[in-house]
C-alpha positions as CSV (number, residue, x, y, z in Angstrom):
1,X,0.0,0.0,0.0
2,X,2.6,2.9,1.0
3,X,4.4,1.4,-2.7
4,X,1.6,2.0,-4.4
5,X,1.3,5.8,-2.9
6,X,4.8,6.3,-3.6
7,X,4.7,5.5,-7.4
8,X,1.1,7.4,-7.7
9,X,3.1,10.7,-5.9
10,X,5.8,10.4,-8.8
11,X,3.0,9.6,-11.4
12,X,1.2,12.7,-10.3
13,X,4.7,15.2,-9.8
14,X,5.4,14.0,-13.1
15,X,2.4,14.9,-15.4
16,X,1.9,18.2,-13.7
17,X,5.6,19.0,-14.5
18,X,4.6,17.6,-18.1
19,X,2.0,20.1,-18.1
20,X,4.0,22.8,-16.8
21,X,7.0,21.7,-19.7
22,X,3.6,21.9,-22.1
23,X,2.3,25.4,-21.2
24,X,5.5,26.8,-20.8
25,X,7.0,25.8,-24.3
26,X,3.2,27.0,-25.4
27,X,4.0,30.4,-24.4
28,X,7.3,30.1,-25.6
29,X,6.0,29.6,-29.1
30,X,2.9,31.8,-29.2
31,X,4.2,35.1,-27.2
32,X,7.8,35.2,-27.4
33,X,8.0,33.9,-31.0
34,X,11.1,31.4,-29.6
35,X,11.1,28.3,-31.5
36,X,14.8,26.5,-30.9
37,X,15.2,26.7,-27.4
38,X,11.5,26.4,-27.0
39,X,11.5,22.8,-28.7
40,X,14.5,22.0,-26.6
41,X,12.8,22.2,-23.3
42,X,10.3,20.7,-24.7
43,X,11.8,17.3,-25.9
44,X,13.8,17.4,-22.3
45,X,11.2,18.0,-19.9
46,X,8.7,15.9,-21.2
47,X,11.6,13.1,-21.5
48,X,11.7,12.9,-17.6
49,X,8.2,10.9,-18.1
50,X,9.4,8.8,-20.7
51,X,12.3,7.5,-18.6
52,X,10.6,7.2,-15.9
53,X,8.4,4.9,-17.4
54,X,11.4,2.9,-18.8
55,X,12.6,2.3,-15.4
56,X,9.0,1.1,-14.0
57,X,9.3,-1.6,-16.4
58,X,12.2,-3.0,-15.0
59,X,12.2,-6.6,-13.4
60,X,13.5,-5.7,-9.7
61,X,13.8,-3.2,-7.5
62,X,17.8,-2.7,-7.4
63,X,17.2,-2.9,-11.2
64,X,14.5,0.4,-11.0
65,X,17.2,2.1,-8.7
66,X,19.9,1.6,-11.3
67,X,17.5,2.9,-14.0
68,X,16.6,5.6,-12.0
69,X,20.0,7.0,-10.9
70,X,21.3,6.7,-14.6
71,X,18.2,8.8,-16.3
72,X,19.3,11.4,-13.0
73,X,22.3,11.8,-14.6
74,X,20.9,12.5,-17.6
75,X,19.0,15.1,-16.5
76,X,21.2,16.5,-14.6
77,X,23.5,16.6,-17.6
78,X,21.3,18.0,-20.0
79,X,20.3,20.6,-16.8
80,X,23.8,21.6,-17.2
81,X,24.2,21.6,-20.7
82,X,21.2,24.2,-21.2
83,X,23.3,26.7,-19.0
């Protein structure tokens, strides 16, 4: 039971930061006329959800932690990278 209201926190933090990504490159786009950087945050933000699903998919738990530390890298890289 507190699994299962673990995972539904995440699945819940990450739509609405989906959203956010959404809205944010929608405004982007529409009002500032900014189209590169724009589909840039785009394609990375909404990748958090796309890897986090990867990792849910996994067969064990110290499998899910692996996944899950190596796509925080990632992020963190490209976090970096967009500096």
């Amino acid at each position: 039971m507190v699994d299962e209201m673990k995972e539904n926190v995440i699945k819940i933090k990450r739509f609405a930061f989906a959203v956010r990504i959404a809205n944010t490159y929608k405004y982007l786009t529409s009002e500032k006329k900014e189209f590169v950087i724009s589909k840039q945050l785009l394609h990375s933000g909404t990748a958090v959800g796309a890897l986090y699903r990867e990792a849910e998919h996994t067969e064990s738990k110290p499998d899910f932690i692996h996944k899950m530390e190596l796509h925080r890298k990632n992020a963190t890289k490209r976090y970096v990278g967009s500096n």
